[in-house]
Backbone bond lengths (Angstrom), bond angles and torsions (degrees), N, CA, C in turn:
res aa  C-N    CA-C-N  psi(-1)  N-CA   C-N-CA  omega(-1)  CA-C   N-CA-C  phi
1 X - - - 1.449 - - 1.530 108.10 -
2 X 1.358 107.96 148.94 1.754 115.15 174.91 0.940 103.39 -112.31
3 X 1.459 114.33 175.56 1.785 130.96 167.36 1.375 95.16 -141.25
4 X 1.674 103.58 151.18 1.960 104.26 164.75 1.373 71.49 -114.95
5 X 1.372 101.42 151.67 1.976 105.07 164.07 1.933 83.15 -126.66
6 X 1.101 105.51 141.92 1.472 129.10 179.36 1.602 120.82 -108.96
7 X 0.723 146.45 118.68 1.636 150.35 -170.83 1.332 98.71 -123.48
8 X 1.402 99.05 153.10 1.902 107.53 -173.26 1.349 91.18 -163.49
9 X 1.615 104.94 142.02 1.953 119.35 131.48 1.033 115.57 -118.16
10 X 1.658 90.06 120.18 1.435 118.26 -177.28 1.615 127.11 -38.51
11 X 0.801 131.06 138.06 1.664 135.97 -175.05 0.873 132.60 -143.23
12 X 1.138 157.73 175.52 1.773 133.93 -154.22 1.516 108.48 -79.79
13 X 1.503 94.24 114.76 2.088 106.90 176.29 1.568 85.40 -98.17
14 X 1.302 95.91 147.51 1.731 132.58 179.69 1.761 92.58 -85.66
15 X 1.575 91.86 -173.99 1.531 98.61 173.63 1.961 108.56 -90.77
16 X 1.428 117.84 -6.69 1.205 130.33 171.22 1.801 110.89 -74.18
17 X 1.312 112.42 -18.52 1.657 101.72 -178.04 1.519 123.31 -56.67
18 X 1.567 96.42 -29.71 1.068 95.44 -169.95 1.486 141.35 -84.32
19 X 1.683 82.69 -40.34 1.629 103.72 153.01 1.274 125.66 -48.00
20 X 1.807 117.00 -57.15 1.662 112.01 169.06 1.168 119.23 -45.69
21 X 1.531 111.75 -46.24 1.903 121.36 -175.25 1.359 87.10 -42.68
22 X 1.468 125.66 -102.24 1.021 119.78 -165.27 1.951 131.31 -31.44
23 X 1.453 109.96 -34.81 1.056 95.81 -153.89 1.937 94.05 -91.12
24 X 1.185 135.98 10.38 1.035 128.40 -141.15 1.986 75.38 -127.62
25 X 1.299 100.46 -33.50 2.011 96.31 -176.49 1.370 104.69 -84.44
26 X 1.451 129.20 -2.24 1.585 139.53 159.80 1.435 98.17 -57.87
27 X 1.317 112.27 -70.72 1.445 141.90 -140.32 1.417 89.45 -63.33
28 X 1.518 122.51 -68.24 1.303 128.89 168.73 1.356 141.31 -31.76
29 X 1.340 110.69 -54.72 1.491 111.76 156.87 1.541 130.25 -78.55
30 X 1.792 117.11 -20.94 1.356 92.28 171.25 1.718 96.95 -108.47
31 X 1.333 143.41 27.70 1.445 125.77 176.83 1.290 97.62 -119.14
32 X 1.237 132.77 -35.17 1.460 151.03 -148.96 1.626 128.32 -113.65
33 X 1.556 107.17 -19.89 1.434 107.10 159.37 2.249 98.35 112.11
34 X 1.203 91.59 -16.85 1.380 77.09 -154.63 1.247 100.26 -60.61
35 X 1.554 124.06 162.27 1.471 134.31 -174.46 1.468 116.96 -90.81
36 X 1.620 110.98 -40.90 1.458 118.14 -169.93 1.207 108.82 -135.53
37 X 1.599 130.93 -173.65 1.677 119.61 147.64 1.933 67.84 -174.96
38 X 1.785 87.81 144.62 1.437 123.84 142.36 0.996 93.27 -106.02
39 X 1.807 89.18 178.01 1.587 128.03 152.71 1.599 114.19 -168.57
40 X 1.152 114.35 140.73 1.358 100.78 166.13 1.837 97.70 -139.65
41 X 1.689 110.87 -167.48 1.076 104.98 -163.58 1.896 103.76 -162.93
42 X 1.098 130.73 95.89 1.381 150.12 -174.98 1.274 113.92 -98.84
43 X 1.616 121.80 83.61 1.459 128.69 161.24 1.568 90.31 79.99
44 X 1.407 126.02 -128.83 1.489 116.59 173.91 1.388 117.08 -105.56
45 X 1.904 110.80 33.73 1.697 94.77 -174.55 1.772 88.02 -98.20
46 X 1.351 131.51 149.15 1.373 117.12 152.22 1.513 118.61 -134.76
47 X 1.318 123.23 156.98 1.174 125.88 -162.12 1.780 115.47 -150.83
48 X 1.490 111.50 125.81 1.795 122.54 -159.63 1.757 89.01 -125.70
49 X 1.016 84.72 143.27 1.619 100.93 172.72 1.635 87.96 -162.64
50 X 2.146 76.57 119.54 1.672 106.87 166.04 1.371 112.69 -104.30
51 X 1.350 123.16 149.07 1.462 124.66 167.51 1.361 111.30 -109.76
52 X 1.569 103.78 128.75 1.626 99.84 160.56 1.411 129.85 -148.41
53 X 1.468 120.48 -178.31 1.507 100.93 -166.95 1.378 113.33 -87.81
54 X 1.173 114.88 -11.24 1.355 112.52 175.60 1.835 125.63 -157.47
55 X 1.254 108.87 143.66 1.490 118.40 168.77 1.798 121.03 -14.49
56 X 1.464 98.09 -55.84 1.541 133.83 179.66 1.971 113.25 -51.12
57 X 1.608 87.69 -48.63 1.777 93.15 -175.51 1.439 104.75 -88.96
58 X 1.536 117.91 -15.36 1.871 116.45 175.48 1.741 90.70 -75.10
59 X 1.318 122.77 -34.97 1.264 102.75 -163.63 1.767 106.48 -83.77
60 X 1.530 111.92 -30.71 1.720 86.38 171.99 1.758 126.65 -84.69
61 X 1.391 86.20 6.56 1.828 99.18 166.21 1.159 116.39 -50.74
62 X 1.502 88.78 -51.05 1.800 105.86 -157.94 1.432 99.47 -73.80
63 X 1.515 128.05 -29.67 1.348 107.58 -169.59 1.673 117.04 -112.35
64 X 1.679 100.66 23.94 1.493 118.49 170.45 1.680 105.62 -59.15
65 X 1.184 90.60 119.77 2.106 95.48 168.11 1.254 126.92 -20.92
66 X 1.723 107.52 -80.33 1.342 98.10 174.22 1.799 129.93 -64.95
67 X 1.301 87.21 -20.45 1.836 83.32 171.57 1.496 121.99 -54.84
68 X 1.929 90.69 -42.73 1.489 95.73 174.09 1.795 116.25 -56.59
69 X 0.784 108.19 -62.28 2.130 108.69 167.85 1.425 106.02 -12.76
70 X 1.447 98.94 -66.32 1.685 109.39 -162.10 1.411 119.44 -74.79
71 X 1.602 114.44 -17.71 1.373 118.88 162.45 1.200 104.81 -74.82
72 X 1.386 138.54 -48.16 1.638 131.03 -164.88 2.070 105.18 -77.38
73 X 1.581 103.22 -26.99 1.349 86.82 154.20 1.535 135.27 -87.20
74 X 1.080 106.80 15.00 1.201 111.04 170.96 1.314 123.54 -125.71
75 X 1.110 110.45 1.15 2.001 125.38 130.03 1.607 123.98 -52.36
76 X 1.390 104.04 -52.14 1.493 142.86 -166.40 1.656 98.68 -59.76
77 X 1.789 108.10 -51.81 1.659 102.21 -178.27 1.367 103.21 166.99
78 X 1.103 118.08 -3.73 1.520 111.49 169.63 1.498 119.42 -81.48
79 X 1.458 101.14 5.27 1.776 100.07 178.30 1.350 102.48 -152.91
80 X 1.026 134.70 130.30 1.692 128.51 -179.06 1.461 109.61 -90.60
81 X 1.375 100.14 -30.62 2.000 95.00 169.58 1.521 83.25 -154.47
82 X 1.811 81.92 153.82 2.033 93.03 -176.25 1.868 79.20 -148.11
83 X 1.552 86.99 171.44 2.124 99.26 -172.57 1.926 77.58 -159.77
84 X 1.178 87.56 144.89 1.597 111.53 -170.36 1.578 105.42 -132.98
85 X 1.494 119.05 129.09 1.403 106.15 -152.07 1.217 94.56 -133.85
86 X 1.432 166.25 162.57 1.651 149.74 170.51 1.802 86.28 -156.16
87 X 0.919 121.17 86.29 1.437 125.47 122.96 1.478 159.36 -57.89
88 X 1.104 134.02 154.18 1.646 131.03 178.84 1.357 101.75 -103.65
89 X 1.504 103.19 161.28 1.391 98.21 -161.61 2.001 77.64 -113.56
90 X 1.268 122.68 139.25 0.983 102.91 171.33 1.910 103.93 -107.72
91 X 0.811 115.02 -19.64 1.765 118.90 -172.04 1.822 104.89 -134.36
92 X 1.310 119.59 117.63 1.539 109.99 167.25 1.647 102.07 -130.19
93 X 1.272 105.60 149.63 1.821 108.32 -168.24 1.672 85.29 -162.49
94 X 1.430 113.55 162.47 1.017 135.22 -154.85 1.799 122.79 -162.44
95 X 1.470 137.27 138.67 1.469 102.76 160.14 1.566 100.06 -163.77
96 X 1.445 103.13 -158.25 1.604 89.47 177.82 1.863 106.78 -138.00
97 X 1.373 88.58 153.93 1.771 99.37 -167.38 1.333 94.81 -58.87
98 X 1.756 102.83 151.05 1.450 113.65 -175.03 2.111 99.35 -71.94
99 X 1.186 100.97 152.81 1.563 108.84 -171.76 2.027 79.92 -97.25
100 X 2.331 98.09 137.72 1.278 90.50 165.40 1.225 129.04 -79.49
């Protein structure tokens, strides 16, 4: 399994950010394979982490149409600096706090 983890400062979003945000993390998990996605967002730092099963489906992500739009607007001014990260996950484990 991979992850891209994405980092951003925020920069002027239109009234369209939001709609793409959403409609582009639809698009992703049911056309595209991806498994998961956060995001959260602290003053202007923000940060997305997608999961997926493979190298292969991050790469036709990246060169999906509308994704392409939303990356060049977010060159354009919706992000003043962004860092793009694609890792392997080599170990994931998980559990739950003991109940008192």
């Amino acid at each position: 399994m991979y992850a891209v983890i994405f980092t951003a400062t925020v920069g002027d979003r239109d009234e369209r950010y939001g709609d793409m945000a959403a409609r582009l993390r639809d698009l992703a998990m049911t056309e595209f394979g991806c498994i998961d996605f956060v995001s959260a967002t602290e003053g202007e730092q923000e940060i997305a982490i997608s999961y997926w099963p493979d190298e292969a489906s991050i790469i036709a992500w990246k060169q999906q149409a509308e994704h392409r739009v939303a990356q060049q607007r977010g060159k354009d001014g919706w992000y003043k600096h962004y860092k793009v990260e694609v890792v392997k996950i080599l170990r994931a484990y998980s559990g739950n706090s003991p109940k008192p």
